[in-house]
C-alpha positions as CSV (number, residue, x, y, z in Angstrom):
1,X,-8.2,-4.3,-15.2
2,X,-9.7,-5.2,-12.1
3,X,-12.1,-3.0,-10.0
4,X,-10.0,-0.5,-8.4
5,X,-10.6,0.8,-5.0
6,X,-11.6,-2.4,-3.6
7,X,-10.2,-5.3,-0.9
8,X,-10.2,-9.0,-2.6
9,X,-10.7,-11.7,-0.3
10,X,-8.0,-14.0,-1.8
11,X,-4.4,-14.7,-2.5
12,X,-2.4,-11.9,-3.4
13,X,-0.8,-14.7,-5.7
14,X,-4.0,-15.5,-7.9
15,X,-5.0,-11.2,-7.6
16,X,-1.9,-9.9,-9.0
17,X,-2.3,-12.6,-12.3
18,X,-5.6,-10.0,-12.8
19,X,-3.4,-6.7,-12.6
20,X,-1.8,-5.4,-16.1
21,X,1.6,-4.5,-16.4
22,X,2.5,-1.3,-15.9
23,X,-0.3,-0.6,-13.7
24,X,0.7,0.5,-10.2
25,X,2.1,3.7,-8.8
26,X,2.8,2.7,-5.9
27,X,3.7,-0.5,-3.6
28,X,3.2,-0.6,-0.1
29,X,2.3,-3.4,2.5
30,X,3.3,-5.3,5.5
31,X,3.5,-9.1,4.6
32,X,3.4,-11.5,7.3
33,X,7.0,-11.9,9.2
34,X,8.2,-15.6,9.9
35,X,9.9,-15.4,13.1
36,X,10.3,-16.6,16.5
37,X,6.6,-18.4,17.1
38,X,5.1,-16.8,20.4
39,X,3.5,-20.6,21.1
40,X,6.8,-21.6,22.6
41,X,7.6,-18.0,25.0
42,X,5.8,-18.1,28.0
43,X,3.7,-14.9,28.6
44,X,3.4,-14.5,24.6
45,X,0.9,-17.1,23.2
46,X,-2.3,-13.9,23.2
47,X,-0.5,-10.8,23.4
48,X,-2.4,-8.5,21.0
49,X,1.0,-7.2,19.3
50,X,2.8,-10.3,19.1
51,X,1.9,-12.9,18.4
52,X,1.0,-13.1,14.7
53,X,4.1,-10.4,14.3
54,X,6.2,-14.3,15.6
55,X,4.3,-16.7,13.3
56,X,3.6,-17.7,9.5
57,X,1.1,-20.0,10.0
58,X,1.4,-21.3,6.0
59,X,4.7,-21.6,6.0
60,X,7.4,-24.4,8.2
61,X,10.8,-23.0,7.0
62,X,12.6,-19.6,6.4
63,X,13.2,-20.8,2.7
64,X,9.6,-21.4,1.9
65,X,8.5,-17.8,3.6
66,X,11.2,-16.1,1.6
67,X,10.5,-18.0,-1.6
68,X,6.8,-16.8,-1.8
69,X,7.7,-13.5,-0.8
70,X,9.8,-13.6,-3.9
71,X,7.1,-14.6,-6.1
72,X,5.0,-12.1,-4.7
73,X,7.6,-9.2,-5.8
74,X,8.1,-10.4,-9.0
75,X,4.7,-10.1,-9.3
76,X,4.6,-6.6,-8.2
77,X,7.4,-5.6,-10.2
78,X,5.4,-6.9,-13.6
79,X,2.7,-4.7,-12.6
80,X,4.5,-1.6,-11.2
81,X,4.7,1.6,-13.6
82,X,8.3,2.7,-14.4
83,X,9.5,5.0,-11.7
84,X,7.1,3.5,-9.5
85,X,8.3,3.5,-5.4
86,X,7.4,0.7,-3.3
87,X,7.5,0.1,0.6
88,X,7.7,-3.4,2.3
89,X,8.1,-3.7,6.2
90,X,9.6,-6.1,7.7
91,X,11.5,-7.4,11.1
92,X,15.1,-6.5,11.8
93,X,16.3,-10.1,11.4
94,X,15.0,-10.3,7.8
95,X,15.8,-6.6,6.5
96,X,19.2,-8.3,4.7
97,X,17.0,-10.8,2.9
98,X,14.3,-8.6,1.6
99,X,17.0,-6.4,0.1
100,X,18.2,-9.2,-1.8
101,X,15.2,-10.2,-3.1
102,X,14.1,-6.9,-4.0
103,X,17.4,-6.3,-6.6
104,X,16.8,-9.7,-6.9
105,X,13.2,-9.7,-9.0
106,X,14.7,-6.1,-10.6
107,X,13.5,-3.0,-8.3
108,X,16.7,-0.8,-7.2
109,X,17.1,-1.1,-3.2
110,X,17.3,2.6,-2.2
111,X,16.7,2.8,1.8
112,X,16.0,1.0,5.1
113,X,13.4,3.2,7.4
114,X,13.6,2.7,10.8
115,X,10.2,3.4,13.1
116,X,11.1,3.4,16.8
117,X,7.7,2.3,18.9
118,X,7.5,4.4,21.6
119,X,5.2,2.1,23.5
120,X,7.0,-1.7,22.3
121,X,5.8,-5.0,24.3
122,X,8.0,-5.0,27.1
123,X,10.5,-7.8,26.4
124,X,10.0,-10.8,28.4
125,X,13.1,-11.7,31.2
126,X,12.7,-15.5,30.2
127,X,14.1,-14.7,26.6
128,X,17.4,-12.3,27.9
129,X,16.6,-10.0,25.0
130,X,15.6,-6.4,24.3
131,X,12.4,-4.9,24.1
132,X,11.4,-5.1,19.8
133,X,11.1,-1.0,19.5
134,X,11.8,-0.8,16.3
135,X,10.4,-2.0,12.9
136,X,11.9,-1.7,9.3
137,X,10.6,-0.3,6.1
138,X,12.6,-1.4,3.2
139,X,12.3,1.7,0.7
140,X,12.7,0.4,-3.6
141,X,12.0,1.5,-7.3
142,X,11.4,0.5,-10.5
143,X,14.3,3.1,-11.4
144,X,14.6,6.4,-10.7
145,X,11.3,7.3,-8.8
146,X,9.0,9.2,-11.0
147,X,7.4,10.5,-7.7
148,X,9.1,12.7,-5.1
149,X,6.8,15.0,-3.1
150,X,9.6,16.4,-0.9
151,X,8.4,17.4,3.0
152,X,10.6,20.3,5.2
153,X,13.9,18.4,5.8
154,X,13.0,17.4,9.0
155,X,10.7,15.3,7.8
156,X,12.9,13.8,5.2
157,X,14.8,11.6,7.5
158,X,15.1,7.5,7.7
159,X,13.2,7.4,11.1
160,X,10.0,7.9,12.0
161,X,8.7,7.4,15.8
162,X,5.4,6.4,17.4
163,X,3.5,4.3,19.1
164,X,1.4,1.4,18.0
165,X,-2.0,1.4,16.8
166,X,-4.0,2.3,20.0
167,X,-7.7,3.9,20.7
168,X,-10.1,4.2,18.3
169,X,-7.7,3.0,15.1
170,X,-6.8,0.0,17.1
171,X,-9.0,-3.0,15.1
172,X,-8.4,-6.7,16.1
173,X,-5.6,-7.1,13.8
174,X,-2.6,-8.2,15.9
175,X,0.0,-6.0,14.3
176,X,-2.0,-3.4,12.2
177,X,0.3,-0.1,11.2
178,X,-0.7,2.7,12.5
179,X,-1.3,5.9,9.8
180,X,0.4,7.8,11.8
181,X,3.8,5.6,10.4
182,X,2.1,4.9,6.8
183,X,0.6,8.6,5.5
184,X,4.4,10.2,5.3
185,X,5.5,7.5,2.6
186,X,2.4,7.5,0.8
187,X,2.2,11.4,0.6
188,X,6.1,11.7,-0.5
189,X,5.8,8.5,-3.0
190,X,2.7,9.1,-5.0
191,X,-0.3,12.2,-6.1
192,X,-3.5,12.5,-6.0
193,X,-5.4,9.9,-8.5
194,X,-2.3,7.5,-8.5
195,X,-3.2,3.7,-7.5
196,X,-1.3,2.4,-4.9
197,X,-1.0,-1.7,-4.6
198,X,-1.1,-3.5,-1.2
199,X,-1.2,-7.5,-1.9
200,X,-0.8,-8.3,1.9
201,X,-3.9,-5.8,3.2
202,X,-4.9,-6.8,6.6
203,X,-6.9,-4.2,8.5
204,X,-6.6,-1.8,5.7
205,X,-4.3,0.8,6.8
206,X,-3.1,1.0,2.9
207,X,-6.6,1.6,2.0
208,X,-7.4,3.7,4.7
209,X,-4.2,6.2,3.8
210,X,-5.3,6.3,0.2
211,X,-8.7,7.1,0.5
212,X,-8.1,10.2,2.8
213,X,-5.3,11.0,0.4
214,X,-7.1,11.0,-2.5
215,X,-5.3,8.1,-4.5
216,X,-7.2,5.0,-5.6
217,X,-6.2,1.3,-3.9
218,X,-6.1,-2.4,-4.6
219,X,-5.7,-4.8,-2.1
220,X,-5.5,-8.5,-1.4
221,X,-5.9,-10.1,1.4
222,X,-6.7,-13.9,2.3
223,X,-7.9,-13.7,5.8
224,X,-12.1,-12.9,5.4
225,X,-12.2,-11.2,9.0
226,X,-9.3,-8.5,8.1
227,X,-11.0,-8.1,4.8
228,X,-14.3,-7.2,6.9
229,X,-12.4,-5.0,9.6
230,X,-10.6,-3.2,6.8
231,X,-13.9,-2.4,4.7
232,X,-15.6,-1.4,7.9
233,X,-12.6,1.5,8.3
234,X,-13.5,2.9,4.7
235,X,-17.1,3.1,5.3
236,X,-16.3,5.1,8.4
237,X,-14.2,7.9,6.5
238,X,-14.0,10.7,7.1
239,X,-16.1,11.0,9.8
240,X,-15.4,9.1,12.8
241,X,-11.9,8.6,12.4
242,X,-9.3,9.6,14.9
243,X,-5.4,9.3,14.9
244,X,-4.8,11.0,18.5
């Protein structure tokens, strides 16, 4: 078993061969979305928000994103406990593909969460489309979820609503999740001492959740930079951090 509570610098392909089966809790992460690529929409090319959230830089075709997505949550599915949850965001345009893949590789599909930004990138009158306010999180299991810390009803619902990361949380990860839209899941999903999986880690949010949780964490993540933003956020728990 490899170190637990600890970022790899690599590909979550070559970690996960390292993870046992039957290891993880919990999924959760944010892979990479292959969509529209902001080099070609004027007034996108170095927007903060947008532009990785409109790229894939590895990949040229929907097909060959989709495909190693797959492998990736095969992967996950080897290693995830029985009754373990997972959570996977994802773009509106792709929800219908992850859901497929997901039963696919052998997880049961259970429910799409919807987070409306309250603060989106204004949508730019060149395209004719809306502002992108929302954001999907595909919810799964390896069966019937062995973990289900139910909140007051209100706070059970398929919708959560905030901004993006801004202020102190904001790092210079283009589309880092803000806690604010990643504690809820992880609180209702998993306890205290259970080791949640996040093979596409970025600025850490994953991490950053667990930690002040009190689960344990394994991440992956190719880009050295994010691994250096995100392992800057754990050494500044608990004391300087600040969701307002």
């Amino acid at each position: 078993m490899p170190e637990i509570n600890k970022i790899y610098n690599q590909s979550c392909i070559e970690g996960l061969k390292n993870l046992p089966d039957a290891s993880v809790d919990l999924i959760f992460t944010d892979p990479p979305y292959f969509q529209y690529r902001a080099q070609n929409v004027q007034g996108l090319k170095n927007h903060k928000d947008v532009e990785t959230e409109f790229e894939f830089d590895s990949f040229g075709t929907e097909e060959e994103y989709l495909s190693f997505l797959e492998a990736v949550l095969t992967e996950c599915y080897r290693v995830a406990k029985p009754g373990a949850a997972g959570y996977i965001w994802c773009g509106d345009d792709f929800v219908s593909y992850i859901n497929r893949i997901v039963d696919r590789v052998g997880f049961k599909f259970r429910k799409v969460i919807h987070w409306h930004k309250t603060n989106p990138f204004p949508a730019m009158y060149t395209r004719k489309m809306y502002a992108n306010s929302m954001e999907l999180l595909v919810h799964f299991s390896k069966g019937t979820p062995k973990t289900w810390n139910h909140k007051h009803v209100n706070e059970m619902h398929n919708f959560i609503q905030a901004p993006i990361c801004m202020g102190k949380e904001r790092t210079k990860h283009k589309t880092q999740k803000p806690l604010k839209v990643c504690i809820p899941f992880i609180e209702i999903s998993s306890n205290s001492g259970d080791l949640i999986l996040d093979p596409f880690i970025g600025s850490g949010s994953t991490a950053v959740a667990a930690k002040m949780l009190g689960r344990n964490f394994i991440g992956y993540e190719i880009n050295k930079e994010y691994c250096e933003i995100a392992n800057q956020r754990l050494a500044q728990l608990p004391n300087t951090l600040n969701l307002e």
